[in-house]
C-alpha positions in Angstrom: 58.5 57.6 194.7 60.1 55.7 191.8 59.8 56.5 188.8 58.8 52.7 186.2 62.0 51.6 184.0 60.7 52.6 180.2 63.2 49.5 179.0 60.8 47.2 179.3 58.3 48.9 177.2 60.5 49.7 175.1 61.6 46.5 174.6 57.9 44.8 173.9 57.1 47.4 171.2 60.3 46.7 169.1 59.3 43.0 169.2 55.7 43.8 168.6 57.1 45.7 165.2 60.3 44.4 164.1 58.3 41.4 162.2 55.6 43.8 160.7 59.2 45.5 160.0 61.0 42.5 158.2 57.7 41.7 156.4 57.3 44.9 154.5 61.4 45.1 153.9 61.2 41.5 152.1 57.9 42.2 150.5 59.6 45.4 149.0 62.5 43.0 147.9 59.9 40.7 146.5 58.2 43.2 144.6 61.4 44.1 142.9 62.6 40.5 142.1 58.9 40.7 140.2 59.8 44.3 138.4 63.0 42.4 137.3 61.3 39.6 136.1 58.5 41.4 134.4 61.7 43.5 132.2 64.0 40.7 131.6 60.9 38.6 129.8 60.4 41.6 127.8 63.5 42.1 126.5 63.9 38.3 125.6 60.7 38.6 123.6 62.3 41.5 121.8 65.4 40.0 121.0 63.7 37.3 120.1 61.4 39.1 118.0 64.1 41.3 116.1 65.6 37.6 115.4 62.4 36.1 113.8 62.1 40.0 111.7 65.7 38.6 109.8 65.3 34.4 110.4 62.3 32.5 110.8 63.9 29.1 112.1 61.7 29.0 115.3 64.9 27.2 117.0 66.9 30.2 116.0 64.2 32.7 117.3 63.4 30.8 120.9 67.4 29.9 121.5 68.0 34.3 121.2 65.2 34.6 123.1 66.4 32.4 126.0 69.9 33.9 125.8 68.5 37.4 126.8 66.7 35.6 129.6 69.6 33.6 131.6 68.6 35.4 135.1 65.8 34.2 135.0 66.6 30.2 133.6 63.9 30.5 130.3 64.4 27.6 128.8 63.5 27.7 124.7 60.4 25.6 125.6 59.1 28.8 127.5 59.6 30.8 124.2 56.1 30.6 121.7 56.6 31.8 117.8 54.5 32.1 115.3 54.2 34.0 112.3 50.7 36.0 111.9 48.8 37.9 108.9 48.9 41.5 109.8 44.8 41.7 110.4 43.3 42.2 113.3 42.6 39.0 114.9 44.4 36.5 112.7 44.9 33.4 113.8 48.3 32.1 115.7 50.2 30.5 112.6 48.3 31.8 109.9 51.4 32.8 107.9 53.5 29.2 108.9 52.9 28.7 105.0 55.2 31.4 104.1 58.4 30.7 105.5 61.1 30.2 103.1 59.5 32.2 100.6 58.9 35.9 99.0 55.5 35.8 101.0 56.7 36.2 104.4 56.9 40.0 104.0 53.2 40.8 104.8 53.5 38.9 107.6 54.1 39.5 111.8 56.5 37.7 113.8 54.9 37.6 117.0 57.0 35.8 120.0 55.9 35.2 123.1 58.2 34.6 126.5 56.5 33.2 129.7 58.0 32.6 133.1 56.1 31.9 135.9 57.3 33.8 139.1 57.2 32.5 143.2 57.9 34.6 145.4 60.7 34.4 147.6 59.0 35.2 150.8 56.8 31.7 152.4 53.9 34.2 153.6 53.6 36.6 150.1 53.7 33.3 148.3 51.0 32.4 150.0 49.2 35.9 149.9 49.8 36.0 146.1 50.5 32.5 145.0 52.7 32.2 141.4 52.3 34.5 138.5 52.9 34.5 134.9 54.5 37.3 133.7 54.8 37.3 130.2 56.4 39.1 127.3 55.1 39.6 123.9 56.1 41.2 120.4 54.8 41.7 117.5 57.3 42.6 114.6 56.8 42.8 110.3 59.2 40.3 108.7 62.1 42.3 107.1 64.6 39.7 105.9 63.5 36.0 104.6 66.0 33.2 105.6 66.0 30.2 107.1 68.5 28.5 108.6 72.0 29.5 110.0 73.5 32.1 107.5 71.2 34.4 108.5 72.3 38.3 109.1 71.7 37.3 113.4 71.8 33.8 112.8 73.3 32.2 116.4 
């Protein structure tokens, strides 16, 4: 009596795997293509924000940003500053009337980076569709200038 050939088998179960396989290897690559995104836009935010603490010239502040952010192509439109009173709640340019003057010191740069992020893979793209991740800070003003002479100035 002969004994059945296991190739066979063995070769239907490796194809029955290999995509669950390949799925979970690129979803694991996906999810760190997000972790690097999710970093990168918070360290723009907070190179953008120690920019706006020392100059307020919002094209300044979203150009610094955007530097710290080449990976990920941030263009300066993606970058959002505005300069807040310190209370809880104050509205988004409540302090714009302080720039350029002695003012600005009780106030909160606050600059916000977005990217939105598609996954690489056709099926998690699907599964998860695109997401914003964004970055935020939240700095006191330390310096007030305007304009290129400024201690970071680009």
């Amino acid at each position: 009596m002969r004994r059945p050939n296991p190739r066979g088998q063995t070769l239907v179960e490796f194809a029955l795997i290999l995509p669950l396989f390949i799925l979970i290897l690129v979803g694991i690559f996906d999810g760190g293509r997000l972790v690097f995104a999710y970093h990168t836009v918070n360290n723009a935010a907070r190179e953008g924000g120690r920019e706006a603490t020392v100059n307020q010239t919002i094209a300044d502040i979203q150009a610094r940003a955007a530097q710290h952010a080449v990976a990920l192509e941030i263009a300066a439109a993606d970058v959002d500053v505005d300069f807040r009173l310190p209370a809880a709640g104050s509205a988004p340019g409540s302090c714009d009337f302080a720039i350029g003057t002695q003012q600005i010191y009780g106030c909160l740069a606050v600059v916000q980076v977005r990217y939105q992020y598609v996954a690489a893979t056709p099926i998690i793209g699907a599964l998860i569709g695109p997401m914003w991740v964004t970055g935020e800070v939240r700095f006191p003003v330390e310096f007030n200038c305007v304009g290129a002479g400024c201690p970071l100035g680009s």
